[in-house]
N, C-alpha and C positions, 0 to 999 in steps of 0.2 A: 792687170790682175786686181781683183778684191778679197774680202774678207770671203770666205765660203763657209766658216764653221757657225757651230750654232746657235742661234740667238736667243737673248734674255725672256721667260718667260716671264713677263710683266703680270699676269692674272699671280702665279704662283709666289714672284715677289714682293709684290704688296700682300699680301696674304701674309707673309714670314716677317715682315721689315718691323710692321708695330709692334710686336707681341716681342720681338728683338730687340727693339729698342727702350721697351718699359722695360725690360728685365735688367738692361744695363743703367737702368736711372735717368733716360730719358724722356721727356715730352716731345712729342710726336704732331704734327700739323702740316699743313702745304701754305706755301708759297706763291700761288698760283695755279693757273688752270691753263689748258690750251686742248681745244678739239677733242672735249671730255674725260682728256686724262691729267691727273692732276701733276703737282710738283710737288713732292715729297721732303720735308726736313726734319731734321731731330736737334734736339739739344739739351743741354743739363746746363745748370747755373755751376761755377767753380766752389772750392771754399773760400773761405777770406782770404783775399791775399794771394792765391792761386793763378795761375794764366789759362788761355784759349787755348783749344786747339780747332784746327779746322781743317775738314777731312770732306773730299767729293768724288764724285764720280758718273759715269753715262753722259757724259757731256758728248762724245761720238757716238752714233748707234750702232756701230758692228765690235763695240768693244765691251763685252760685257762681264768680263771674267772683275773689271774695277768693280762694282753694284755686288757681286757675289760674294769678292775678298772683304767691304765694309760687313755684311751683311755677317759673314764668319767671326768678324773683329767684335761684333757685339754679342754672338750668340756663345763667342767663347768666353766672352768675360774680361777681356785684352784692354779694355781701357783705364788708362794709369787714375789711381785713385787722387780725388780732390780735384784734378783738373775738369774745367769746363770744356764743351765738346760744342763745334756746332757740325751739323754732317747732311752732304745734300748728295744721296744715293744716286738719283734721276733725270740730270741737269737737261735730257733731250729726250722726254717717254717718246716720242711721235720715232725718231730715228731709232732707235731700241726696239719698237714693233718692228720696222719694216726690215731690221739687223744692217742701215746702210749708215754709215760713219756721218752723214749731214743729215739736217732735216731736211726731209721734204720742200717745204718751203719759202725757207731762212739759209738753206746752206750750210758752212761750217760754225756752230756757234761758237766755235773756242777760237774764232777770230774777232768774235762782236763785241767783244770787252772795250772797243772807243765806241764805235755809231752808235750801237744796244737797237741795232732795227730790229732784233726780235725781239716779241714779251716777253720769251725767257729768259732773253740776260738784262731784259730791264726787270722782268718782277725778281730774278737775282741780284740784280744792285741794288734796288729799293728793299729788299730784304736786308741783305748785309749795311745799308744805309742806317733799317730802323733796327736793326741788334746794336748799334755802336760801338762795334767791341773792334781791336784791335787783337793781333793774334802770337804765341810764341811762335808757332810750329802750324804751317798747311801743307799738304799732302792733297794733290790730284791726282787721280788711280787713272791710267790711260796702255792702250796697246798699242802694238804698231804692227801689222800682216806683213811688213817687207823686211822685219830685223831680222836678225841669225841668233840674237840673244836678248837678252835684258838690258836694256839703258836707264839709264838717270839724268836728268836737267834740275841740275841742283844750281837754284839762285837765293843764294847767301849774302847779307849787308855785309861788308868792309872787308877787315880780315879774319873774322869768326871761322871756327872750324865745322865746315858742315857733316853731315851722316853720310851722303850719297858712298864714301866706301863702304862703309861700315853696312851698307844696306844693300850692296851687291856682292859683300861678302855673302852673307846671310843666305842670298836668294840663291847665286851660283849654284850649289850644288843640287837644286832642283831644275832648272832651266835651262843653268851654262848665260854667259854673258857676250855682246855683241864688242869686239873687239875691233874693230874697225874703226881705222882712224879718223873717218868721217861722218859722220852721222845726220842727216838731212841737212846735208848744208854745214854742218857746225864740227869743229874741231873735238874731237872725242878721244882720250884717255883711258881705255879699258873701260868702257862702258859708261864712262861720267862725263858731261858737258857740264861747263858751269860758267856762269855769271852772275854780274852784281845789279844792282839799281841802279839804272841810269845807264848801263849798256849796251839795252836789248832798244832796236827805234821797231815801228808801225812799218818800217820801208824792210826792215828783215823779215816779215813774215805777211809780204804780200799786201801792206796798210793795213793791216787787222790788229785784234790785239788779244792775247790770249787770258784766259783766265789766272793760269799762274803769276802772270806779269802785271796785271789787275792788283792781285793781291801784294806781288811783291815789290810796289813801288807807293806801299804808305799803307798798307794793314799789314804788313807782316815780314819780317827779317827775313825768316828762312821756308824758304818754299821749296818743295821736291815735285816734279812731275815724273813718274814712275810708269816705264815704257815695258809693257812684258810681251813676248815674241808671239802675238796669237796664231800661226803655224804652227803650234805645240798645244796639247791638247788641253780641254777647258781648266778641269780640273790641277791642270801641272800652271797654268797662269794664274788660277784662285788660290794655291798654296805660295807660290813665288810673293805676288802682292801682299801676301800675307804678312810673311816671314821678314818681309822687305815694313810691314805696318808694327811687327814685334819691334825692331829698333826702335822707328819712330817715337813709340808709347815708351821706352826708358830713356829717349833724351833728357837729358842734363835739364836743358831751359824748360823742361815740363817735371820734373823733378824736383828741383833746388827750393824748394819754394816750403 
């Protein structure tokens, strides 16, 4: 089985993203280009003193309801005041056309985070390279077509207390959560997988390496990969994301400050 539902209208979302993302106070630019669709990013500077947050999404092309939940998150206004944002909507436009979860002809990019044999997760790392920035809080918007519910892979440094409840409470009662105790391989708790830095190897997912795990082993403490049931219709996975991005944006470490 694959995704069947319906895919991202690219013409329409670039159309809404800039004009979305100046109103929430951000500068708007690409990262790259590839087969004449560009890479899309945004960002705001913090205030003094303030932290990062860093927010993505379309990294697989049959999952689009991530690209629509950011795209909500700015047009509602949801982003926590003073904090700096970096946010990359589009991370695979080619696989988003065609609605298939790889590209074309790179495959899975959310495994390329060691080789980087595509330009996309090299002009993503040489982006996040020349930003310098270090981050409180990331957030990867992603689906899964084989769940029953909503999961979370919350990988948290040491003993800190992560969101992943707190963010499938939230979501539940629009979705319902995947309660199985096993979830691709990994040991699952009412919807939550979790680990640390230094847990996850290259041999648990095939030698690849994922985005999240990119970031969560030296840019960033607390990383959430946020899995919404896409057998459930668009609309009920762009509110779910959502709901599950309201938490996020009152975390404490993007707060305290």
């Amino acid at each position: 089985m694959a995704y069947t539902g319906p895919a991202l209208n690219l013409i329409e979302f670039e159309r809404d993203w800039e004009p979305a993302a100046q109103k929430a106070g951000l500068r708007t630019g690409t990262f790259g280009q590839s087969e004449g669709l560009s890479l899309p990013y945004a960002w705001r500077e913090p205030a003094p003193g303030a932290p990062w947050l860093y927010l993505s999404a379309g990294i697989h092309g049959d999952e689009p309801a991530g690209a629509l939940a950011l795209l909500a998150f700015l047009q509602e206004g949801l982003l926590p005041a003073r904090v700096g944002v970096v946010a990359f909507p589009l991370l695979n436009p080619e696989g988003l056309r065609a609605n298939t979860r790889e590209h074309p002809q790179y495959g899975d990019l959310n495994r390329d985070y060691r080789a980087f044999n595509s330009p996309h997760m090299r002009a993503h790392r040489d982006c996040l390279q020349a930003l310098g920035h270090t981050y409180a809080l990331a957030v990867c918007l992603h689906e899964d077509w084989e769940s029953a519910g909503y999961y979370i892979y919350e990988h948290v440094e040491g003993n800190r207390p992560g969101l992943g409840r707190k963010m499938l409470d939230a979501v539940e009662p629009i979705c319902g959560i995947d309660r199985a105790p096993v979830i691709e391989d990994r040991r699952a708790d009412d919807g939550l997988i979790t680990s640390a830095p230094g847990t996850v190897t290259p041999e648990d997912l095939d030698g690849g390496w994922a985005e999240a795990l990119y970031l969560g082993e030296g840019l960033c403490p607390e990383v959430y990969t946020l899995e919404a049931p896409s057998d459930q219709d668009l609309d009920v996975r762009v509110r779910a994301h959502l709901a599950a991005l309201k938490v996020a944006a009152a975390a404490e470490c993007l707060r305290g400050h």
